[in-house]
C-alpha positions as a Python dict, from the first residue, in 0.01 Angstrom:
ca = {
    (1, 'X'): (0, 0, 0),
    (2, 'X'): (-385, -47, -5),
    (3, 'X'): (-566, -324, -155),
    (4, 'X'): (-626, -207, -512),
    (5, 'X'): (-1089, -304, -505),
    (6, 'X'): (-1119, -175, -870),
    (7, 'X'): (-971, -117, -1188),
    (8, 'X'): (-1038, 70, -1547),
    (9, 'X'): (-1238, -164, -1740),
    (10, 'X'): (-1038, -238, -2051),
    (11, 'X'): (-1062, -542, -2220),
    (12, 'X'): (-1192, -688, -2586),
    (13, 'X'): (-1549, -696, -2629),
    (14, 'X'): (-1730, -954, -2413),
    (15, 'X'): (-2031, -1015, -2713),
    (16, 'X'): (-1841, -1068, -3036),
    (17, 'X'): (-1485, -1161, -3194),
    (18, 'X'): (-1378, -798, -3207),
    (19, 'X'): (-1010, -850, -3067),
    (20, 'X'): (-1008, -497, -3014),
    (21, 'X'): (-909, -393, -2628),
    (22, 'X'): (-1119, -106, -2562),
    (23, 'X'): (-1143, 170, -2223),
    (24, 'X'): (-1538, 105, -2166),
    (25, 'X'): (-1723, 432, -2095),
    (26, 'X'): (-2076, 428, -2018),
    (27, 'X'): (-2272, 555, -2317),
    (28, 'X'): (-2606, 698, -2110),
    (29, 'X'): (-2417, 926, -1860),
    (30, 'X'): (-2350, 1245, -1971),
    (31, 'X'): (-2015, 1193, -1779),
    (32, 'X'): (-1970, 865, -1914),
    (33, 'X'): (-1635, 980, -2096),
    (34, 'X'): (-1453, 966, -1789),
    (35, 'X'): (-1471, 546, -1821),
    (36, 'X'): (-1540, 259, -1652),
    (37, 'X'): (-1410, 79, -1386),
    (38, 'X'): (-1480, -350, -1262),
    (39, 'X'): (-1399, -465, -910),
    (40, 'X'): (-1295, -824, -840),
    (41, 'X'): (-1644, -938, -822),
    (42, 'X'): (-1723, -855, -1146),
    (43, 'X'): (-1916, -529, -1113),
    (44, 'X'): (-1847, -249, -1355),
    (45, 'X'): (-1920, 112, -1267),
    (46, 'X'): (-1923, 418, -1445),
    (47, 'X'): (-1696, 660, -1327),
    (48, 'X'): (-1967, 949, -1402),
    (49, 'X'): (-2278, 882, -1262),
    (50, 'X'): (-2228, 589, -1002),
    (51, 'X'): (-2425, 331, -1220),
    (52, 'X'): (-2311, -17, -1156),
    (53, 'X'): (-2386, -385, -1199),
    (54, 'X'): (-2250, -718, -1288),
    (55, 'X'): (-2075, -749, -1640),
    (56, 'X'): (-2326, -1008, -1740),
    (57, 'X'): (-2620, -760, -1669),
    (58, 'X'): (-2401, -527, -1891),
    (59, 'X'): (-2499, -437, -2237),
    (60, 'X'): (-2196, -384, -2504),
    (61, 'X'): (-2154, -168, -2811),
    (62, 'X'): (-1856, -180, -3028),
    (63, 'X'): (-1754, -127, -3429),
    (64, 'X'): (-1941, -505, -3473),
    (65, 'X'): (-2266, -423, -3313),
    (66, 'X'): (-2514, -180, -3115),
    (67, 'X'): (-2586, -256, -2753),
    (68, 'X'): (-2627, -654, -2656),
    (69, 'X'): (-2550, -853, -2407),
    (70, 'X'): (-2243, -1073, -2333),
    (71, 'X'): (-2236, -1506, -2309),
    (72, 'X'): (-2063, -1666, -2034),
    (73, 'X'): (-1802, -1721, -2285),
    (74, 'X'): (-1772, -1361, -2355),
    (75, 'X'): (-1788, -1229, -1990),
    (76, 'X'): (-1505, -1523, -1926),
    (77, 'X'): (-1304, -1382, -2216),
    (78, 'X'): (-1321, -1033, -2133),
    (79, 'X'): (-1231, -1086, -1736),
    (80, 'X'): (-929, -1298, -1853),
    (81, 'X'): (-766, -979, -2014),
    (82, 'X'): (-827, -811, -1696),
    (83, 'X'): (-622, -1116, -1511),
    (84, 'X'): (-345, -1019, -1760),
    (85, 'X'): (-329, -634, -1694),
    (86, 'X'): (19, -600, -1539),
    (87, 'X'): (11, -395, -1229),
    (88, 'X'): (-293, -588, -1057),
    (89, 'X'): (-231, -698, -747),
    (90, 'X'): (-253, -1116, -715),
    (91, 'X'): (-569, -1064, -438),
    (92, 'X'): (-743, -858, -687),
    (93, 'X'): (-664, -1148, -1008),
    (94, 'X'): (-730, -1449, -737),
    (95, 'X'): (-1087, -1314, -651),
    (96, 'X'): (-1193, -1224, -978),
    (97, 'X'): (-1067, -1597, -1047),
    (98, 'X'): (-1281, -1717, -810),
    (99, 'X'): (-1597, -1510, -910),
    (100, 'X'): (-1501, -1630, -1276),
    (101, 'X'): (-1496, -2042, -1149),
    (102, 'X'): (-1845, -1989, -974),
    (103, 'X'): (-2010, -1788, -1216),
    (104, 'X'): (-1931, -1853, -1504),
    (105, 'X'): (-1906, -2238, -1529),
    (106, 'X'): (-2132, -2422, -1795),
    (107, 'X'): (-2479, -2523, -1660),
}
């Protein structure tokens, strides 16, 4: 089996209490409908049109809000659904683990 390097990006929203888990698509590709995906580092890409960059560069729009960006707090709670996605293999969850203790730790 090959290393699984990234995964559909499903989680709550990482910029408000919306406990909502949602299947990110990217809203300026005109093939954003086929979703998003984030890699153990943290990137998220959309599936359509190759765009990509780390989830705190990432702006979010849900029910609560239009497009803003996430905290560390909301970036940390987001990736920890992702860590609880059954299926993932424990390289993939102890990497993104690692990339969440490094980057998102308080200043």
């Amino acid at each position: 089996m090959s290393e699984m390097t990234e995964i559909d990006f499903i989680c709550r929203c990482p910029c408000c209490e919306n406990k909502t888990m949602y299947r990110w698509v990217h809203s300026n590709c005109s093939y954003g409908s086929q979703g998003e995906t984030i890699n153990a580092d943290a990137i998220i890409k959309c599936k359509g049109c190759n765009t990509s960059g780390v989830i705190l560069d990432w702006k979010f729009k849900c029910k609560n809000h239009d497009y803003k960006e996430c905290s560390k707090q909301g970036a940390g709670d987001a990736l920890s659904c992702i860590l609880n996605i059954k299926g993932i293999p424990k390289s993939f969850k102890k990497k993104l683990t690692l990339w969440i203790a490094e980057n998102l730790e308080d200043d």
